[in-house]
PDB file with SEQRES, HELIX, SHEET and CRYST1 records, atoms N, CA, C and O in Angstrom:
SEQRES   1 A   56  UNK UNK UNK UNK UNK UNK UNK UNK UNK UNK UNK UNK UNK          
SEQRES   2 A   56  UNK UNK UNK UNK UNK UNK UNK UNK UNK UNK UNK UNK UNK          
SEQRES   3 A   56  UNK UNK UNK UNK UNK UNK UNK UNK UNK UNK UNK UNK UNK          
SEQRES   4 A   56  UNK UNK UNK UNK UNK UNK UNK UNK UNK UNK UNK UNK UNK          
SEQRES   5 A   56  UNK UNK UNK UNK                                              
HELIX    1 AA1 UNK A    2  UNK A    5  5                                   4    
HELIX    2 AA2 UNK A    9  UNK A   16  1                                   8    
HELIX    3 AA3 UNK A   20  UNK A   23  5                                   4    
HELIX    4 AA4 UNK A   45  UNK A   55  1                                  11    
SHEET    1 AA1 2 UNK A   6  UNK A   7  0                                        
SHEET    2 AA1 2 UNK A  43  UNK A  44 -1                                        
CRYST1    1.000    1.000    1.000  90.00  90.00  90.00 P 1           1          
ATOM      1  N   UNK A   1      32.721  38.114  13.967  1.00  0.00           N  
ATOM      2  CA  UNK A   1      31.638  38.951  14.456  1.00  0.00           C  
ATOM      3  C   UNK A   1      32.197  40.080  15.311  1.00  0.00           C  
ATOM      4  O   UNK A   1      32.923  39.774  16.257  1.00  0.00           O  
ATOM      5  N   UNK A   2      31.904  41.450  15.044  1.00  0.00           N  
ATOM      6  CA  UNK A   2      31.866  42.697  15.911  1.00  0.00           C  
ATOM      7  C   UNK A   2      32.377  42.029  17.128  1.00  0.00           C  
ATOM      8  O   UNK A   2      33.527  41.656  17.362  1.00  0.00           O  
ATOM      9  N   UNK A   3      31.115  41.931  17.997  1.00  0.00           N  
ATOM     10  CA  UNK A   3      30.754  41.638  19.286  1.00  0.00           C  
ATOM     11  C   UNK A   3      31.882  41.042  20.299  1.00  0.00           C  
ATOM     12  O   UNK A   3      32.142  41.220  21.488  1.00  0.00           O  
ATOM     13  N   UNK A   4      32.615  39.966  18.880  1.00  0.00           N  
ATOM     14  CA  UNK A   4      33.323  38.881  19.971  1.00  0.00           C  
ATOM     15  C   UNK A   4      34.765  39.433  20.560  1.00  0.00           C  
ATOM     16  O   UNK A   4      35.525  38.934  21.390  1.00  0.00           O  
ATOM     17  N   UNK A   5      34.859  40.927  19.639  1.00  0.00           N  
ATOM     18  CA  UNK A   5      36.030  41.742  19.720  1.00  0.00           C  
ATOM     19  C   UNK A   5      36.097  42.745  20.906  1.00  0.00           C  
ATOM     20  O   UNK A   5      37.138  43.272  21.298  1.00  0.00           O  
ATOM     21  N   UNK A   6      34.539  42.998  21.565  1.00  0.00           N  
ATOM     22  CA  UNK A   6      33.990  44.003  22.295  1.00  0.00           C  
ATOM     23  C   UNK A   6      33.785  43.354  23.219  1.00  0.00           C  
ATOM     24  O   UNK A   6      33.077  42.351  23.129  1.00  0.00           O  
ATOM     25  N   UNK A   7      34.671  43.965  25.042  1.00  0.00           N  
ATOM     26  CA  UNK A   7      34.626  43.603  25.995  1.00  0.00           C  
ATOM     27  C   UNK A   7      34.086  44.403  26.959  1.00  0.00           C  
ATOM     28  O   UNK A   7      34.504  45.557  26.872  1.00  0.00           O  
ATOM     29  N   UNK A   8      33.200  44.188  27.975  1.00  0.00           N  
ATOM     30  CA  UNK A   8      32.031  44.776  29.157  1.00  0.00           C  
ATOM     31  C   UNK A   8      33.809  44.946  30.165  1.00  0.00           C  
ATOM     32  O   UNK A   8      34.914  44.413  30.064  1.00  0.00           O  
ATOM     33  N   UNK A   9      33.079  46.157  31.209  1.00  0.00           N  
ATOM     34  CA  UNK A   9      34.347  46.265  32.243  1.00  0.00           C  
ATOM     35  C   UNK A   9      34.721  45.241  32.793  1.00  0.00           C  
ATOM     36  O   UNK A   9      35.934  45.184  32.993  1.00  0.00           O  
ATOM     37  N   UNK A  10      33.733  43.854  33.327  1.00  0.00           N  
ATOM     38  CA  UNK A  10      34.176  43.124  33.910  1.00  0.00           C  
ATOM     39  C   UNK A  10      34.728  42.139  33.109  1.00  0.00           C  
ATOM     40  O   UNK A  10      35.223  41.106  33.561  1.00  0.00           O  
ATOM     41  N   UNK A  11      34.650  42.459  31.781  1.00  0.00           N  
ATOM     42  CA  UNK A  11      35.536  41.539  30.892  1.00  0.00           C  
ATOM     43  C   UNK A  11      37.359  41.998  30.841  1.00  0.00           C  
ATOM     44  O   UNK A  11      38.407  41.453  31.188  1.00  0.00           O  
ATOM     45  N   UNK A  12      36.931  43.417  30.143  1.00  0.00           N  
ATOM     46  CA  UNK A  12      38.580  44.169  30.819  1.00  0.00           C  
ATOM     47  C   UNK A  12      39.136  44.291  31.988  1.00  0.00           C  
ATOM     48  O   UNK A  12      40.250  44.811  32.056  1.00  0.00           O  
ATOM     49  N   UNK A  13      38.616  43.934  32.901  1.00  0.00           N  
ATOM     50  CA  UNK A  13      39.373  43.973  34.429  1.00  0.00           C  
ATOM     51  C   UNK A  13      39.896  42.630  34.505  1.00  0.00           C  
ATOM     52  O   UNK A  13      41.087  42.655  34.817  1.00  0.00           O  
ATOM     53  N   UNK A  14      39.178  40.797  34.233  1.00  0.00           N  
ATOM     54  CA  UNK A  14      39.129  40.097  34.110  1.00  0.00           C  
ATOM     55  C   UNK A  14      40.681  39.725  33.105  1.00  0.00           C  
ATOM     56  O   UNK A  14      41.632  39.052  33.501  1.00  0.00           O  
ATOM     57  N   UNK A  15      40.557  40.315  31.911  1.00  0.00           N  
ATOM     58  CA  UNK A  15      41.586  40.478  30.880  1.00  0.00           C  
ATOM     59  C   UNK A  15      43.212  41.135  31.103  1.00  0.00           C  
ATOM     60  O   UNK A  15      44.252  40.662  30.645  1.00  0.00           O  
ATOM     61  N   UNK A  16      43.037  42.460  32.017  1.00  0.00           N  
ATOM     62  CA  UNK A  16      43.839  43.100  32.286  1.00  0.00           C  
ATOM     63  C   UNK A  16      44.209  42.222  34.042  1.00  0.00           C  
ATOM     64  O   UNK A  16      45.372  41.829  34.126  1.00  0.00           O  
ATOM     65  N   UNK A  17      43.664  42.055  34.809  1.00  0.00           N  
ATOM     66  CA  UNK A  17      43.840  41.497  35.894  1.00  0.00           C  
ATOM     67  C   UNK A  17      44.272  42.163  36.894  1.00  0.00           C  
ATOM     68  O   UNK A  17      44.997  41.901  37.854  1.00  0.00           O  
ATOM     69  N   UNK A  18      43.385  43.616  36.309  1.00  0.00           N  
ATOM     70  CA  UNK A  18      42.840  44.532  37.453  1.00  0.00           C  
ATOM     71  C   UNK A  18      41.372  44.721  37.978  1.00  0.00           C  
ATOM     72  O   UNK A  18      40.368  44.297  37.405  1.00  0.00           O  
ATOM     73  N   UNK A  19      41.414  45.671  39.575  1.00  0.00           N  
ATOM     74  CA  UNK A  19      39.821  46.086  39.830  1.00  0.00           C  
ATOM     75  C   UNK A  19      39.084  46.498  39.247  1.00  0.00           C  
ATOM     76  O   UNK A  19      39.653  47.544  38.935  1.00  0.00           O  
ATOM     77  N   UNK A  20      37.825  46.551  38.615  1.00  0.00           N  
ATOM     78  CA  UNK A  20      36.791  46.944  38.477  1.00  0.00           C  
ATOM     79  C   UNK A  20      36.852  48.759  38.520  1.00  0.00           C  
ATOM     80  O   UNK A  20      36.778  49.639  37.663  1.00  0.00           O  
ATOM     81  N   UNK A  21      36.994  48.731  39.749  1.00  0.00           N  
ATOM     82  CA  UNK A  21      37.649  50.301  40.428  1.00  0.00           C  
ATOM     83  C   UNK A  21      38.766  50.915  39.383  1.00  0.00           C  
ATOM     84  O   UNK A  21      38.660  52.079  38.996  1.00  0.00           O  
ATOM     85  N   UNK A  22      39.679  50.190  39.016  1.00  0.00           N  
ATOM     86  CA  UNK A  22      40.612  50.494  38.583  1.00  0.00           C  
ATOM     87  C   UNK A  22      40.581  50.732  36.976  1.00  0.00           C  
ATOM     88  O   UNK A  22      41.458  51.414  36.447  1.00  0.00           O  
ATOM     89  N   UNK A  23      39.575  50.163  36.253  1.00  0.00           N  
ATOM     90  CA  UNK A  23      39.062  50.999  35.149  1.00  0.00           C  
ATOM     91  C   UNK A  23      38.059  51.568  35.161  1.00  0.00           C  
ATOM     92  O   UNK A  23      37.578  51.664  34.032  1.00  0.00           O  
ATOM     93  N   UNK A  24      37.285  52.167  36.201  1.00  0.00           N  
ATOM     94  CA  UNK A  24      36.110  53.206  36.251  1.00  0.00           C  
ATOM     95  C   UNK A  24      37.969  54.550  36.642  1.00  0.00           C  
ATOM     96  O   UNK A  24      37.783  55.642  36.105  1.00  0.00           O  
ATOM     97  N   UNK A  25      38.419  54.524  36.880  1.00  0.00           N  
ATOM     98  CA  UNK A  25      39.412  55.700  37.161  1.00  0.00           C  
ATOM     99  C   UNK A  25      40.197  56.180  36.067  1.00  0.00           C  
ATOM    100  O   UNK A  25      40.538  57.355  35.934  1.00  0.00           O  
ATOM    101  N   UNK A  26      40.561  54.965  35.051  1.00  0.00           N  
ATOM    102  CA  UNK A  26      40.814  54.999  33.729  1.00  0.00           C  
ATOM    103  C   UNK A  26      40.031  55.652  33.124  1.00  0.00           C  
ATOM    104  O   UNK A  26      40.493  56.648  32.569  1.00  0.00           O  
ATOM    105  N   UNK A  27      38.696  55.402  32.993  1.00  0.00           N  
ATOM    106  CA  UNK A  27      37.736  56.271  32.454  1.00  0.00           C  
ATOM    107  C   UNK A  27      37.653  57.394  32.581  1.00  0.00           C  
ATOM    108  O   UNK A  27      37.444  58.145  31.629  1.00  0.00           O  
ATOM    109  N   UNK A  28      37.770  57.713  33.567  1.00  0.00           N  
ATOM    110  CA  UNK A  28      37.932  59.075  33.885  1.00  0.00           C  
ATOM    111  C   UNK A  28      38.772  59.882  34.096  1.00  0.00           C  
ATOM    112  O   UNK A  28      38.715  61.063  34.439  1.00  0.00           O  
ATOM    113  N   UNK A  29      39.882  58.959  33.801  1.00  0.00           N  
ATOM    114  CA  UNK A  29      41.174  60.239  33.439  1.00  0.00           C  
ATOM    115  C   UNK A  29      41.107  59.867  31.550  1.00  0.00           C  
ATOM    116  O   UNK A  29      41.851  60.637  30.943  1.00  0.00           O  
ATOM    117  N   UNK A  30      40.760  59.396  31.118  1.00  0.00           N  
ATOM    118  CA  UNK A  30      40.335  59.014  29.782  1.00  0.00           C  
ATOM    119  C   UNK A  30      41.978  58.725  29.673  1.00  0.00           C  
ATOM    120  O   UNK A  30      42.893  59.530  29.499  1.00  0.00           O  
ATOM    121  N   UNK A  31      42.000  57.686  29.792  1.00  0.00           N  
ATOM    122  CA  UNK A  31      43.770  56.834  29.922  1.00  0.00           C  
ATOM    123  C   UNK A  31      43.172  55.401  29.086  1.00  0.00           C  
ATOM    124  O   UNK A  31      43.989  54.580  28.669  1.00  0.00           O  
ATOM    125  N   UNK A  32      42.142  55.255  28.950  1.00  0.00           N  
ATOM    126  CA  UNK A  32      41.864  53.718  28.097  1.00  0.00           C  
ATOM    127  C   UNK A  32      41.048  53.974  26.983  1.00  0.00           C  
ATOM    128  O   UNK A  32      40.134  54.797  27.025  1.00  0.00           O  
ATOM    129  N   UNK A  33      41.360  53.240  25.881  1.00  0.00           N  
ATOM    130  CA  UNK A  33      40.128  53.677  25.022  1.00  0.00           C  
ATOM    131  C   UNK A  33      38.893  52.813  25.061  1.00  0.00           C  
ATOM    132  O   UNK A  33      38.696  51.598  25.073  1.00  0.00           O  
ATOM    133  N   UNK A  34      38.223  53.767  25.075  1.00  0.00           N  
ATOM    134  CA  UNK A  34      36.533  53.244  25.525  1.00  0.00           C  
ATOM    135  C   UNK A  34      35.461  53.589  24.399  1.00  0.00           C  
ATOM    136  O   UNK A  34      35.723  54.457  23.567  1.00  0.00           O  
ATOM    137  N   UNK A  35      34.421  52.998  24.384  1.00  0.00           N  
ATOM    138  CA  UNK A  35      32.981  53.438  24.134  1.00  0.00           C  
ATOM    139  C   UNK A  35      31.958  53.117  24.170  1.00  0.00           C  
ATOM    140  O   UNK A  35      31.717  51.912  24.249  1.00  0.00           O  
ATOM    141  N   UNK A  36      31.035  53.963  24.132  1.00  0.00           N  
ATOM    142  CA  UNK A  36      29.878  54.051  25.069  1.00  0.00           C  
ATOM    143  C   UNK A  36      28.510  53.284  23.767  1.00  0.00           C  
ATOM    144  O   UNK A  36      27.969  53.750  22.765  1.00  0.00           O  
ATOM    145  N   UNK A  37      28.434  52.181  24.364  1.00  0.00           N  
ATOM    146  CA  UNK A  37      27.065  51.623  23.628  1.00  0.00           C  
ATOM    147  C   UNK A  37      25.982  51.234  24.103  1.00  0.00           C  
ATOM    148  O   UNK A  37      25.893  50.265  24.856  1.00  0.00           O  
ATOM    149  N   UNK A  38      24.760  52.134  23.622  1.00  0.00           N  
ATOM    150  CA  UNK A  38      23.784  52.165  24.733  1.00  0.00           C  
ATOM    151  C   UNK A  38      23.770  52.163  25.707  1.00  0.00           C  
ATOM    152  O   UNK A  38      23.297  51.290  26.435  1.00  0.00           O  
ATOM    153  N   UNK A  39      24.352  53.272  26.043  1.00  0.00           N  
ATOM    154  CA  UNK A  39      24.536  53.339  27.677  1.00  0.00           C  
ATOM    155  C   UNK A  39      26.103  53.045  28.579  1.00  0.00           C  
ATOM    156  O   UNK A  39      26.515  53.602  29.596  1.00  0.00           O  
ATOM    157  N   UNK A  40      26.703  52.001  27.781  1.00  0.00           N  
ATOM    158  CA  UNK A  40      27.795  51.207  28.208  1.00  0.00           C  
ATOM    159  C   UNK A  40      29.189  51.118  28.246  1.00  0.00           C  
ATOM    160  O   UNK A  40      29.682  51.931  27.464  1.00  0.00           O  
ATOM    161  N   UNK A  41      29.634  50.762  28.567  1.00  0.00           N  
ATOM    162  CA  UNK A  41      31.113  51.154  28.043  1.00  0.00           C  
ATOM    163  C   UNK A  41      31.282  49.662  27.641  1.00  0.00           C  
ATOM    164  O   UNK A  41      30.763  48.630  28.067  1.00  0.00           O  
ATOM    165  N   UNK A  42      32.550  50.020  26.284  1.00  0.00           N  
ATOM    166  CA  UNK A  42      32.756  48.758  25.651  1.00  0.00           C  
ATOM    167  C   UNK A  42      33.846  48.863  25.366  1.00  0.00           C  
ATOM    168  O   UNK A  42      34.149  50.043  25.191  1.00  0.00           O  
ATOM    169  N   UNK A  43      35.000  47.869  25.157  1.00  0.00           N  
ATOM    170  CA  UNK A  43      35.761  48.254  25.008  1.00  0.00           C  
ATOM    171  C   UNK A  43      36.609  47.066  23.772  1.00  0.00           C  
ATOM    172  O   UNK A  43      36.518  45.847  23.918  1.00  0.00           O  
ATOM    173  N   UNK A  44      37.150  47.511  22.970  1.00  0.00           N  
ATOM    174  CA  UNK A  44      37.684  46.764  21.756  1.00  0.00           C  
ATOM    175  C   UNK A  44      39.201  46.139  22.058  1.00  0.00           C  
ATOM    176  O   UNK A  44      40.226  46.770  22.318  1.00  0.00           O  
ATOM    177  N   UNK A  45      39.028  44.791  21.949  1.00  0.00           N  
ATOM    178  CA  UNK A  45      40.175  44.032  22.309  1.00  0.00           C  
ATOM    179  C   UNK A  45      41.290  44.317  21.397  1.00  0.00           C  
ATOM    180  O   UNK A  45      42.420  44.209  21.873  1.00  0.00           O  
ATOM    181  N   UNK A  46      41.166  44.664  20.163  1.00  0.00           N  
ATOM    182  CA  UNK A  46      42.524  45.307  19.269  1.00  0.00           C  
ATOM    183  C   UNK A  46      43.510  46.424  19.830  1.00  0.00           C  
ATOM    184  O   UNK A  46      44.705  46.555  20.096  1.00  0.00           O  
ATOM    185  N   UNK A  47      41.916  47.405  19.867  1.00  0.00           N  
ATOM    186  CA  UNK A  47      42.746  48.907  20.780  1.00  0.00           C  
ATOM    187  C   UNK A  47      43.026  48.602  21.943  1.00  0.00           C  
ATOM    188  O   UNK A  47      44.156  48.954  22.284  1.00  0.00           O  
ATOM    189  N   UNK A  48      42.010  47.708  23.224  1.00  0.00           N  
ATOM    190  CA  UNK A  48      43.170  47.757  24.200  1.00  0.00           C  
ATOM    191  C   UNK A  48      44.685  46.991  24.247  1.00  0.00           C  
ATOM    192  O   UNK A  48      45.416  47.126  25.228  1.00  0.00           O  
ATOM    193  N   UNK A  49      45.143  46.012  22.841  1.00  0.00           N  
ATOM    194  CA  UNK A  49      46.090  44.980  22.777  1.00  0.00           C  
ATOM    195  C   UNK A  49      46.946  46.573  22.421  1.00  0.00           C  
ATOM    196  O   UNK A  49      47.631  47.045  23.329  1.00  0.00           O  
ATOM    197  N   UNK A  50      46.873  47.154  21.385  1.00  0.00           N  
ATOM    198  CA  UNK A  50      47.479  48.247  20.938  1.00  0.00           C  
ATOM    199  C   UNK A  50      48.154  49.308  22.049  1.00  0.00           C  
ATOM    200  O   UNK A  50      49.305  49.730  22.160  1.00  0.00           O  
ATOM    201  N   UNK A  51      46.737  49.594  22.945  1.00  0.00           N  
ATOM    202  CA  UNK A  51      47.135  50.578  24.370  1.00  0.00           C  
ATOM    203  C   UNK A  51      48.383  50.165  25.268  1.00  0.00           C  
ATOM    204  O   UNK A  51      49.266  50.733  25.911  1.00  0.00           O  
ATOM    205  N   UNK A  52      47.917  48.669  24.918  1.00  0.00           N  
ATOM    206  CA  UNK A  52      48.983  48.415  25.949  1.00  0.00           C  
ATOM    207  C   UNK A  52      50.270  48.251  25.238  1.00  0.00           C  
ATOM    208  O   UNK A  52      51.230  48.753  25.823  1.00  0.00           O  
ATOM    209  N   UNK A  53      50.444  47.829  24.428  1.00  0.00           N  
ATOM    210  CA  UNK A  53      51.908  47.892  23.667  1.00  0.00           C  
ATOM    211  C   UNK A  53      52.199  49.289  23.385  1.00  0.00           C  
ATOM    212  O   UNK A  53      53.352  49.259  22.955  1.00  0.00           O  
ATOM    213  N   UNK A  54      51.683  50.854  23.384  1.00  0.00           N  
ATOM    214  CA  UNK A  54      52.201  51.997  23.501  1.00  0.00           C  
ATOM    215  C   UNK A  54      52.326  51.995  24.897  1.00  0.00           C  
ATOM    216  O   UNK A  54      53.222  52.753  25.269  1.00  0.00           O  
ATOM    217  N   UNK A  55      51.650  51.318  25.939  1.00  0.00           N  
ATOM    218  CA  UNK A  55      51.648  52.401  27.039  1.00  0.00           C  
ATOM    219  C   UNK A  55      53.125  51.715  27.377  1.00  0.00           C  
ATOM    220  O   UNK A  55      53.770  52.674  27.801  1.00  0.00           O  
ATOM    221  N   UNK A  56      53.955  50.598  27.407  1.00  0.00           N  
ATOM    222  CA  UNK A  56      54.748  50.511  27.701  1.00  0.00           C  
ATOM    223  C   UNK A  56      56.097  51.170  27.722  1.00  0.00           C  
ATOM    224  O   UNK A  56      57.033  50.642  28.323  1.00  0.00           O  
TER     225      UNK A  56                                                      
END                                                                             
């Protein structure tokens, strides 16, 4: 299922085992890949597994 791939911020902060704070700043330097569903930000556990194996 979609869904189970798609994580809320406090799922990626939780995941990453950073602040809350600390991906609202991501966002806005557009440094994570994100998107916006209904309203939300969501974020896909593939692309962020991916982000992080480039960002290294």
């Amino acid at each position: 299922m979609v869904s189970e791939n798609l994580m809320t911020i406090d799922e990626l902060a939780g995941y990453l085992k950073v602040k809350k704070r600390t991906i609202y700043e991501w966002l806005k330097l557009k440094k994570v890949p994100a998107s916006k569903v209904i309203g939300q930000w969501r974020f896909s556990r593939d692309k962020i597994d991916k982000w992080l194996k480039i960002d290294k």
